[in-house]
N, CA, C and O atoms as a MOPAC input file, in Angstrom:
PM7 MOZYME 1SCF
protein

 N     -7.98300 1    36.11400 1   -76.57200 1
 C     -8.15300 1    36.10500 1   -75.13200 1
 C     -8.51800 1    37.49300 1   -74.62600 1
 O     -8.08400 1    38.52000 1   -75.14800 1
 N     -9.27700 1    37.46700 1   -73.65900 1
 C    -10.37200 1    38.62500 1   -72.63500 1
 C     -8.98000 1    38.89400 1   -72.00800 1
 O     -8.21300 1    37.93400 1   -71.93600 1
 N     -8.42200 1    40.56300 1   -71.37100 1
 C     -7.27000 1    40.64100 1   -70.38700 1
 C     -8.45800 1    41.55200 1   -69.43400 1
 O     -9.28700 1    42.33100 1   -69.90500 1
 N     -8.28900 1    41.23800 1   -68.12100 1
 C     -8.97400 1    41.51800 1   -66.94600 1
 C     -7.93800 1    42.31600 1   -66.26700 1
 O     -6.96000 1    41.62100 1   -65.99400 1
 N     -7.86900 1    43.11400 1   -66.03200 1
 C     -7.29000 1    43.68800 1   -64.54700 1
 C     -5.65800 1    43.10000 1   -64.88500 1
 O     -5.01700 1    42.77000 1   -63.88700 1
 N     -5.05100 1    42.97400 1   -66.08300 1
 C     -3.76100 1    42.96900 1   -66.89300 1
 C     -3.04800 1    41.00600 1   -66.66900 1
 O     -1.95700 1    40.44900 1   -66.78900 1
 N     -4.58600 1    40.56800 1   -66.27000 1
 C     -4.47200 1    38.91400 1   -66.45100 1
 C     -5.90400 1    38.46300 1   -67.85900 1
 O     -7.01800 1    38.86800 1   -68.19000 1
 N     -4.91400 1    37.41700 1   -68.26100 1
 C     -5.69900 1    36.93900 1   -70.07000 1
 C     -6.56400 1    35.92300 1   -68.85900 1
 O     -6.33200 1    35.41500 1   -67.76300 1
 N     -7.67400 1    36.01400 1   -69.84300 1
 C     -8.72000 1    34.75900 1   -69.24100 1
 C     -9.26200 1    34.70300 1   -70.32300 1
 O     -9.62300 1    35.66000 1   -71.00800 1
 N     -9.40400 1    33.09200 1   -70.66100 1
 C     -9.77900 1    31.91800 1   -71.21000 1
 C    -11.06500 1    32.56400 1   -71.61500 1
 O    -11.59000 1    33.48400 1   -70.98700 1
 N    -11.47000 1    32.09900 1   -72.55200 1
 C    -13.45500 1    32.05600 1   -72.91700 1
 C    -14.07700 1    30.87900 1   -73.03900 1
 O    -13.69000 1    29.95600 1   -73.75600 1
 N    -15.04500 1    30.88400 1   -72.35000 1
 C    -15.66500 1    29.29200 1   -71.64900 1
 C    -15.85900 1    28.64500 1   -72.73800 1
 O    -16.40700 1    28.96900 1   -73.79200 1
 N    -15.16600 1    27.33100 1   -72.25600 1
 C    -15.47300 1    26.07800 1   -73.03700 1
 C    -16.74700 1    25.65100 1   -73.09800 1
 O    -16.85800 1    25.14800 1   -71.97900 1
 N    -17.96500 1    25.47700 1   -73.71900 1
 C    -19.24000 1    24.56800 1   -73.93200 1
 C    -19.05000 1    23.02000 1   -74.37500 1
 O    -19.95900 1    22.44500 1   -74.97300 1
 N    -17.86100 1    22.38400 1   -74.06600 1
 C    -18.09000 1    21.29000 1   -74.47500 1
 C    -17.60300 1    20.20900 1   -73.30000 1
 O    -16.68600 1    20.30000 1   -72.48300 1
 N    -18.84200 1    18.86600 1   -73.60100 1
 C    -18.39200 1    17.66700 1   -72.86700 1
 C    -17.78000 1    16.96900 1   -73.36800 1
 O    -18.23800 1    16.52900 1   -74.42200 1
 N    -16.43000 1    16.47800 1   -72.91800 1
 C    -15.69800 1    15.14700 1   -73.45600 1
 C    -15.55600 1    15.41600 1   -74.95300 1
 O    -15.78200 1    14.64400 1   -75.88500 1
 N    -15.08700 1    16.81000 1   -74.98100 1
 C    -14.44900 1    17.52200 1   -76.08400 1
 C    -15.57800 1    17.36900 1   -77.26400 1
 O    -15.18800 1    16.93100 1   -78.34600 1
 N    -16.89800 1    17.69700 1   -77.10800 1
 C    -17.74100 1    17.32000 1   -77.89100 1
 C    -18.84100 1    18.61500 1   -77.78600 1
 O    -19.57900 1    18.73500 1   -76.80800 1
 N    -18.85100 1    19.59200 1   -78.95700 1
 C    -20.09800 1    20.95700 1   -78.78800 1
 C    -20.85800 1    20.25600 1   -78.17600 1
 O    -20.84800 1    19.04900 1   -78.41800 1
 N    -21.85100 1    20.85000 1   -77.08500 1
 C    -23.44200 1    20.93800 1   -76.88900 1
 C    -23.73500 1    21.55300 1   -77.84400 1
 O    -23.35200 1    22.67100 1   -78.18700 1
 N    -24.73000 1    20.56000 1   -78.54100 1
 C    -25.64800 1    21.32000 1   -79.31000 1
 C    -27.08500 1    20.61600 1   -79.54500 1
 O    -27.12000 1    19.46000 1   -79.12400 1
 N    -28.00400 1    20.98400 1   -80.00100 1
 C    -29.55400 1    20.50700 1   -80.16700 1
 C    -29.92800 1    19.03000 1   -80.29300 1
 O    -30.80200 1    18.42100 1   -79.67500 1
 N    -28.79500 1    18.43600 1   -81.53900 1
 C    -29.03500 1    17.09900 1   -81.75500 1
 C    -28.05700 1    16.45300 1   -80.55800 1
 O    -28.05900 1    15.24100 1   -80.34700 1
 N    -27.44100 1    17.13700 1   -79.99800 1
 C    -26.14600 1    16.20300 1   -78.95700 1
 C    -27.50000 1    15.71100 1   -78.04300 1
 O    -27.85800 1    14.53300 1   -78.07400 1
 N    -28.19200 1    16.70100 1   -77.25200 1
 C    -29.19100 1    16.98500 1   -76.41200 1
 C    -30.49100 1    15.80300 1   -76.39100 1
 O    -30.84900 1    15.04800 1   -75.48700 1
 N    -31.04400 1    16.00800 1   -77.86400 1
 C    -31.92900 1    15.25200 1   -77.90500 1
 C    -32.36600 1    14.21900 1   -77.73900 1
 O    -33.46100 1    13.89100 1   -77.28100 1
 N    -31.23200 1    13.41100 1   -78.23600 1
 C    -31.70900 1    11.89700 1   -77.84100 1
 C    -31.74100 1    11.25200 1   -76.40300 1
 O    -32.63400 1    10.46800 1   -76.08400 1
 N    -30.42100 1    11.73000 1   -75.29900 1
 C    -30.46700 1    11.87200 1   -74.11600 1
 C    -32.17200 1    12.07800 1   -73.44300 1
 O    -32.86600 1    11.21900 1   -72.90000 1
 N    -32.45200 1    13.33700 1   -73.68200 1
 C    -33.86800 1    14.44400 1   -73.74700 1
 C    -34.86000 1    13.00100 1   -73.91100 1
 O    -35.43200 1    12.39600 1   -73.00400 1
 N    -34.84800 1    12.71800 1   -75.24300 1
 C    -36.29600 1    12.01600 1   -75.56900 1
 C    -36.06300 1    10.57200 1   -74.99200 1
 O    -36.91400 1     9.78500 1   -75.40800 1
 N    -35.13500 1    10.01600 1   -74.14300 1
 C    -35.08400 1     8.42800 1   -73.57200 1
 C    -35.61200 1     9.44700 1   -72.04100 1
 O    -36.69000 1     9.20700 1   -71.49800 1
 N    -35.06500 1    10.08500 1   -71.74000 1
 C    -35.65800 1    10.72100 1   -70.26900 1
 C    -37.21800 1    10.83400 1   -70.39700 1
 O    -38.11800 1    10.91900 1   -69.56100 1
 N    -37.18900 1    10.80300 1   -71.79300 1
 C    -39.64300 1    11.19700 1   -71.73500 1
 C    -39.79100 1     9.90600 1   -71.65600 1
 O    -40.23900 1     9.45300 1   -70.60200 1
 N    -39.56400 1     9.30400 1   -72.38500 1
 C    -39.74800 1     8.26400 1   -72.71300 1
 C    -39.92700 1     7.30500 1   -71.28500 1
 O    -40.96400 1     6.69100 1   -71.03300 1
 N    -39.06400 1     7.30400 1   -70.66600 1
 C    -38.68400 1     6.82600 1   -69.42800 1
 C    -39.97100 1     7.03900 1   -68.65900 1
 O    -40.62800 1     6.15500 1   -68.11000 1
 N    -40.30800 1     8.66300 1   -68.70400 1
 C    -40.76400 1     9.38400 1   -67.22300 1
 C    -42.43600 1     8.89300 1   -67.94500 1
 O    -43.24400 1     8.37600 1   -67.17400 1
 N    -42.78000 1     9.08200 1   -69.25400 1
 C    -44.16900 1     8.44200 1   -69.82900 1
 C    -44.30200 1     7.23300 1   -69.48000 1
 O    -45.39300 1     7.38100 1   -68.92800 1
 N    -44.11000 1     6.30400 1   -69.37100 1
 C    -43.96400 1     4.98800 1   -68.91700 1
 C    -44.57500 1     4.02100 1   -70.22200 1
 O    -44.05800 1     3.90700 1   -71.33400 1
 N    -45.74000 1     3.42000 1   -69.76400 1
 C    -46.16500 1     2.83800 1   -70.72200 1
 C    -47.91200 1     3.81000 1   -71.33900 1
 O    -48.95800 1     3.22600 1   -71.62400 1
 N    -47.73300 1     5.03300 1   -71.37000 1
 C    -49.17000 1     5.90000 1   -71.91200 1
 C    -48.67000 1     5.82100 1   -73.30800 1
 O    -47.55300 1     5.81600 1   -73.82400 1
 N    -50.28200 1     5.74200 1   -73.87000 1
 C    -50.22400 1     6.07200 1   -75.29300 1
 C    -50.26300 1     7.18900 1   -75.85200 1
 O    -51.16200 1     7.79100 1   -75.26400 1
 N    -49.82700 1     7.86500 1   -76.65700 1
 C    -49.97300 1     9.12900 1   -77.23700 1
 C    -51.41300 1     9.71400 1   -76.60300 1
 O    -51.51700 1    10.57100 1   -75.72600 1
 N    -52.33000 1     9.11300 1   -77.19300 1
 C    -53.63300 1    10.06300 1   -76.99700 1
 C    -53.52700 1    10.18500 1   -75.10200 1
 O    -53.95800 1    11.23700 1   -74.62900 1
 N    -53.00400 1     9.19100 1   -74.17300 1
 C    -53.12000 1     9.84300 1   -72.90800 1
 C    -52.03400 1    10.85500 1   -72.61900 1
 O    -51.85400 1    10.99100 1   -71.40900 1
 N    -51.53100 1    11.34100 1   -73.11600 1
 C    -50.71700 1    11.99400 1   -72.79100 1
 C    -51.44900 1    13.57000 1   -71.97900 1
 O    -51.18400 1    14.07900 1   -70.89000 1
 N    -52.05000 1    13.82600 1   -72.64400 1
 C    -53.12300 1    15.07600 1   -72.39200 1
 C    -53.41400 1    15.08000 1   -71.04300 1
 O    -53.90300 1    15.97800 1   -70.35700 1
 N    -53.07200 1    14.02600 1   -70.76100 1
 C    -53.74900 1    14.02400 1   -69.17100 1
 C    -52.73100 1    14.58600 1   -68.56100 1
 O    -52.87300 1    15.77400 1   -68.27300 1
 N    -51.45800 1    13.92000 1   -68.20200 1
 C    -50.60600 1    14.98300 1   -67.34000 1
 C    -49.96700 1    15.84800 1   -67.68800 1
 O    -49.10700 1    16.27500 1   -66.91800 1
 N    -50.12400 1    16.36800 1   -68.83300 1
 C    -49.48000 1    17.15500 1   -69.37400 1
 C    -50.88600 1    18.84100 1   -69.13200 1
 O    -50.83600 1    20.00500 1   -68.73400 1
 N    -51.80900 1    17.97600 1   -69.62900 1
 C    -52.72700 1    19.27000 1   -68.74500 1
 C    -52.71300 1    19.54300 1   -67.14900 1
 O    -52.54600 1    20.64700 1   -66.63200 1
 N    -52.87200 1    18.61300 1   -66.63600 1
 C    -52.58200 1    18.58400 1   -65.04500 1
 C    -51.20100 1    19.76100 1   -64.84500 1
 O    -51.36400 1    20.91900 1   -64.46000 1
 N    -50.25600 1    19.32900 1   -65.09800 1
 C    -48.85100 1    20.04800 1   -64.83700 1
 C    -49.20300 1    21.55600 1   -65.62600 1
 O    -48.84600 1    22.57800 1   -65.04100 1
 N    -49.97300 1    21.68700 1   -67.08800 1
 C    -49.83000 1    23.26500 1   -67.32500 1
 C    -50.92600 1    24.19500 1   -66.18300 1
 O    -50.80400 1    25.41200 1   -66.04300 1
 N    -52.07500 1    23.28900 1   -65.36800 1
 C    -52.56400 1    23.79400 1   -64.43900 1
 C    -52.13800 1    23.79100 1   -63.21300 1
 O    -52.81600 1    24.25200 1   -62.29500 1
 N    -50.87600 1    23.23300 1   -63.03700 1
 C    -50.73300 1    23.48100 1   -61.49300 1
 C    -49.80700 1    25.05500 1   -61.94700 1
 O    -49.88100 1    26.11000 1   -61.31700 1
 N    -48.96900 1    24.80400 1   -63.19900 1
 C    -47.96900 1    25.90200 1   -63.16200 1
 C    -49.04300 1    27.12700 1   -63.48700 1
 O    -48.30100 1    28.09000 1   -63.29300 1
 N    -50.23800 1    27.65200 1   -63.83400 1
 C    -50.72400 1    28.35500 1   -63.77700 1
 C    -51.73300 1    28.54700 1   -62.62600 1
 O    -52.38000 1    29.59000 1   -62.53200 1
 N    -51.83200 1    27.75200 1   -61.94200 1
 C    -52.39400 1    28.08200 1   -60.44500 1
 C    -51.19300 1    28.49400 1   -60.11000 1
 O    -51.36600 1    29.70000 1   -60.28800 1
 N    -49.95600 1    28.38100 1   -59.71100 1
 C    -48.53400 1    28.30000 1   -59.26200 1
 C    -48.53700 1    29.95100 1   -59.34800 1
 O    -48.50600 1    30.72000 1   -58.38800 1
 N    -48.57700 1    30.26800 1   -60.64300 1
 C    -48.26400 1    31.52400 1   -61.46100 1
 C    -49.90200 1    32.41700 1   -60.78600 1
 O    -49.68600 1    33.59500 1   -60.50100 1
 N    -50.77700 1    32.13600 1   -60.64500 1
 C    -51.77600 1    33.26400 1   -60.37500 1
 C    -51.70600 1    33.42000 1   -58.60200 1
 O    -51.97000 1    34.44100 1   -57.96700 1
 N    -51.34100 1    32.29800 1   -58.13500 1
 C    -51.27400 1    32.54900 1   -56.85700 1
 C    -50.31900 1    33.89700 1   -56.17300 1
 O    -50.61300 1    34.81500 1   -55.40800 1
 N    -49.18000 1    33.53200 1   -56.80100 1
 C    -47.92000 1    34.47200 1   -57.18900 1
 C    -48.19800 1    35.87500 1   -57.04000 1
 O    -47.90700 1    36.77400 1   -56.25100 1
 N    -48.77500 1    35.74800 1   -57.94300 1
 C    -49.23600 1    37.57700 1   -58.05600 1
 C    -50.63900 1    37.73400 1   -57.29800 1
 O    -50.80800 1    38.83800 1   -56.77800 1
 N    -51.26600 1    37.16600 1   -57.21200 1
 C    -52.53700 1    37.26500 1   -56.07300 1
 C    -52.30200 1    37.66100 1   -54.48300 1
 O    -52.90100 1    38.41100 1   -53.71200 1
 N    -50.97400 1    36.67300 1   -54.34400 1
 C    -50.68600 1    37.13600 1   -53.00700 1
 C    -49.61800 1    38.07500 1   -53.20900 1
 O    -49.13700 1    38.07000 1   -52.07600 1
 N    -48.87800 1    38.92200 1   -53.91000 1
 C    -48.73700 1    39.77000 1   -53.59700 1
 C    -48.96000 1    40.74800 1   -54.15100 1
 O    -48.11700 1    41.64000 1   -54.24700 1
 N    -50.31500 1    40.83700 1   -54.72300 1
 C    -51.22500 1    41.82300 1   -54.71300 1
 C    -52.20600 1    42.14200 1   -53.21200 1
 O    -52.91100 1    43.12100 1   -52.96600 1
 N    -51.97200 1    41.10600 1   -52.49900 1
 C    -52.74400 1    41.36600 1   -51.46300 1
 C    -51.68900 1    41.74700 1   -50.21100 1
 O    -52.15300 1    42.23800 1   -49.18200 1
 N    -50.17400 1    41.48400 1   -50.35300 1
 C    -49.33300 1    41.91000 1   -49.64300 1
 C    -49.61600 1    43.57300 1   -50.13600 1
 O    -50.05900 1    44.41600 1   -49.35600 1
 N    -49.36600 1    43.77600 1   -51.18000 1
 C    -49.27500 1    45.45500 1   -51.60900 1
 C    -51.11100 1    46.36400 1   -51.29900 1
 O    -51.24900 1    47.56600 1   -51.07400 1
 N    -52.12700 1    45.43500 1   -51.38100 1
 C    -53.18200 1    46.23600 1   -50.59800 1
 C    -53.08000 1    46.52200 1   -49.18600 1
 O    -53.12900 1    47.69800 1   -48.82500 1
 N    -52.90200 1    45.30100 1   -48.08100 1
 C    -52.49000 1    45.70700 1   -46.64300 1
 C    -51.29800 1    46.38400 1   -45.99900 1
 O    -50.90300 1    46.73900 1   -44.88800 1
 N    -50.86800 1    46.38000 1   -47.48100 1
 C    -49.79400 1    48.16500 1   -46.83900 1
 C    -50.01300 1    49.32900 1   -47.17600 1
 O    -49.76900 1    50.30700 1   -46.46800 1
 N    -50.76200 1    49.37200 1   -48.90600 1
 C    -51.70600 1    50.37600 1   -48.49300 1
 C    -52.45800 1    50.64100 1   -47.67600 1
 O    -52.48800 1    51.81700 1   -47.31600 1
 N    -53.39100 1    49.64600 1   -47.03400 1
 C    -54.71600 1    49.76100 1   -45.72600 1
 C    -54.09000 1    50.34200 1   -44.49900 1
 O    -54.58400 1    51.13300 1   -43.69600 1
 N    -53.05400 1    49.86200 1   -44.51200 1
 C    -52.44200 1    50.26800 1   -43.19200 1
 C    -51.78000 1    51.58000 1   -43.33500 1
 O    -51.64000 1    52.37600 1   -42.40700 1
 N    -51.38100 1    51.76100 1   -44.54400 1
 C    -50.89600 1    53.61700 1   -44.62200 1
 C    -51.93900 1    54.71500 1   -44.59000 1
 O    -51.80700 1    55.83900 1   -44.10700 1
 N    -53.31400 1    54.04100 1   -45.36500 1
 C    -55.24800 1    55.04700 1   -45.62600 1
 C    -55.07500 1    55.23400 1   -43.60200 1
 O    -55.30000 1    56.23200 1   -42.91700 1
 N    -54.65800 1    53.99900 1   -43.21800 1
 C    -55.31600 1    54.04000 1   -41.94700 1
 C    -54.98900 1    54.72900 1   -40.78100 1
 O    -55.61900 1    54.99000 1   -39.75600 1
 N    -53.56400 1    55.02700 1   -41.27600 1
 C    -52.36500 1    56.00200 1   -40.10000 1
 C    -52.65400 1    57.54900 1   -40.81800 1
 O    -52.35100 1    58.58700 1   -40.23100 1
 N    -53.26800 1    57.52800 1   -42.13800 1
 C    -53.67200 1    58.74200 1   -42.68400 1
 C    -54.67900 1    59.27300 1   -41.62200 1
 O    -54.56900 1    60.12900 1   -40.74500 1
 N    -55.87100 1    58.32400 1   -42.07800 1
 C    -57.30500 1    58.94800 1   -41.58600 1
 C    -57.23800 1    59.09700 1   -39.87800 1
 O    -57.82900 1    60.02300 1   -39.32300 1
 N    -56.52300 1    58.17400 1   -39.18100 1
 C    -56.11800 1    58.85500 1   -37.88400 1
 C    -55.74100 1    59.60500 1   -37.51700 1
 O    -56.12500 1    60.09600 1   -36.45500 1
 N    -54.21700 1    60.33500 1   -38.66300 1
 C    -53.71700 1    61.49700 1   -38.08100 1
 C    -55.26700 1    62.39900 1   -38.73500 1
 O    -55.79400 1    63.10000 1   -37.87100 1
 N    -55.56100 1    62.40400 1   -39.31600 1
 C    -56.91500 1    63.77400 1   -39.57800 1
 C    -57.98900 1    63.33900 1   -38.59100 1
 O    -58.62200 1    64.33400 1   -38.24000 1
 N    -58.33800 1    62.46200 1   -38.13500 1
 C    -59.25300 1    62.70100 1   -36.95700 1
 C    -58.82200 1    62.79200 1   -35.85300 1
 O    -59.61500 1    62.88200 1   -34.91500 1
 N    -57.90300 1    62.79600 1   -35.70800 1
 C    -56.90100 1    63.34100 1   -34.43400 1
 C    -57.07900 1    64.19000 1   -35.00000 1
 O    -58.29200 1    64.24900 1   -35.20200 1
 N    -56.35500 1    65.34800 1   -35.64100 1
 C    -56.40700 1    67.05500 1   -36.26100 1
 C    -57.52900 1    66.94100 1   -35.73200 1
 O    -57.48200 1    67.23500 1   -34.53700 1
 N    -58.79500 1    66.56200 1   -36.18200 1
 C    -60.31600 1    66.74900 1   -36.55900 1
 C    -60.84800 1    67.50900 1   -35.21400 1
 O    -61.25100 1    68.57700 1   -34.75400 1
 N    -60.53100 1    66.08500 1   -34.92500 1
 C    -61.11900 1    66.18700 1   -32.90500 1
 C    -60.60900 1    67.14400 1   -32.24600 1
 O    -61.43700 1    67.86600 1   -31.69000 1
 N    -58.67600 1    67.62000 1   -32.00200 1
 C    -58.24100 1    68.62000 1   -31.73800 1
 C    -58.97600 1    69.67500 1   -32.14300 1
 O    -59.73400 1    70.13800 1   -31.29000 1
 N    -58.96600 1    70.09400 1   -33.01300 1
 C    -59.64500 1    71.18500 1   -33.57500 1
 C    -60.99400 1    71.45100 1   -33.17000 1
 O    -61.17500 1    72.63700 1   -32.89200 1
 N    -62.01300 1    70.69600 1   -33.05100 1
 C    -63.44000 1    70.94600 1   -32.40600 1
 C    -63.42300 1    70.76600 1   -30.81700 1
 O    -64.43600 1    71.13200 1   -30.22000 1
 N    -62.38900 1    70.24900 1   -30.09900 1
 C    -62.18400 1    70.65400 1   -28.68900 1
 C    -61.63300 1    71.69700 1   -28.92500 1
 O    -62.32800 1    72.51000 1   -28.31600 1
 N    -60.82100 1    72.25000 1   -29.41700 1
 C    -59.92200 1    73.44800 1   -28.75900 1
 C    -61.18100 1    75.09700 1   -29.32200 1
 O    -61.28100 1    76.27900 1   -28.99300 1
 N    -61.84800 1    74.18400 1   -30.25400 1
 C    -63.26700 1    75.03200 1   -30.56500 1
 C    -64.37400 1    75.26700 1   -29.39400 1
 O    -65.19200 1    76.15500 1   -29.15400 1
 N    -64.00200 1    74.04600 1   -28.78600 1
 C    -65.57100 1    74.14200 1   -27.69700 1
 C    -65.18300 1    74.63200 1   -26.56600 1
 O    -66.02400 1    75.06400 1   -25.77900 1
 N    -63.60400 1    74.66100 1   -26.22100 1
 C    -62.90100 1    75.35200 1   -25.57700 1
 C    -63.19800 1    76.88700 1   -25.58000 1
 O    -63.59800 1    77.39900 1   -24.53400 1
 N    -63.02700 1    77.62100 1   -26.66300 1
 C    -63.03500 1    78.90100 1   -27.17600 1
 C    -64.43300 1    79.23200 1   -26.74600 1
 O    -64.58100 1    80.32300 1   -26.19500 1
 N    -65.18500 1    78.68000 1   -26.86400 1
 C    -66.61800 1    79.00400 1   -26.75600 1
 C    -67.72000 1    79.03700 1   -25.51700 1
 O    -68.84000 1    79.53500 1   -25.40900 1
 N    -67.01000 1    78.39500 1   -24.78100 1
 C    -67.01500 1    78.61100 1   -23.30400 1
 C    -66.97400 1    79.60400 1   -22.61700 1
 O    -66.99200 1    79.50600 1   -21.39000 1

């Protein structure tokens, strides 16, 4: 037993109805759920939704990072843009207070 803060605690049980989870417990459960959710397709159709679903999760997945790659450009744009203002503000100051002088 683990002692915490000067109390023993237990180490987690993994089992249902006093029975390991393990790979073969899993499986057969697992393969009546395909079985189920396939309905009546034959092997060779399978390809069909099974490609469908690896393309939505990779549209899913490029969208992801697309948009926030485009969140992280319009905060750059907007920081270039409070840049290049404060220097043409400087800019402009500077060639008035020039045309000033020259007067």
């Amino acid at each position: 037993m683990v002692k915490k803060d000067g109390k023993s605690i237990k180490p987690v049980n993994y089992t249902i109805d006093n029975q390991k989870i393990t790979f073969e417990f899993l499986k057969s459960p697992l393969w009546s759920a395909a079985d189920i959710l396939r309905g009546f397709l034959d092997p060779s159709e399978y390809r069909q939704p099974v490609m469908t679903l690896l393309f939505l999760k990779r549209l899913n997945d490029t969208f992801e990072e697309n948009a926030e790659n485009l969140i992280n450009k319009e905060k750059a744009k907007k920081i270039l843009m409070r840049i290049e203002e404060a220097i043409s503000s400087l800019f402009l100051k500077k060639q008035n207070d020039q045309s000033i002088i020259s007067s």
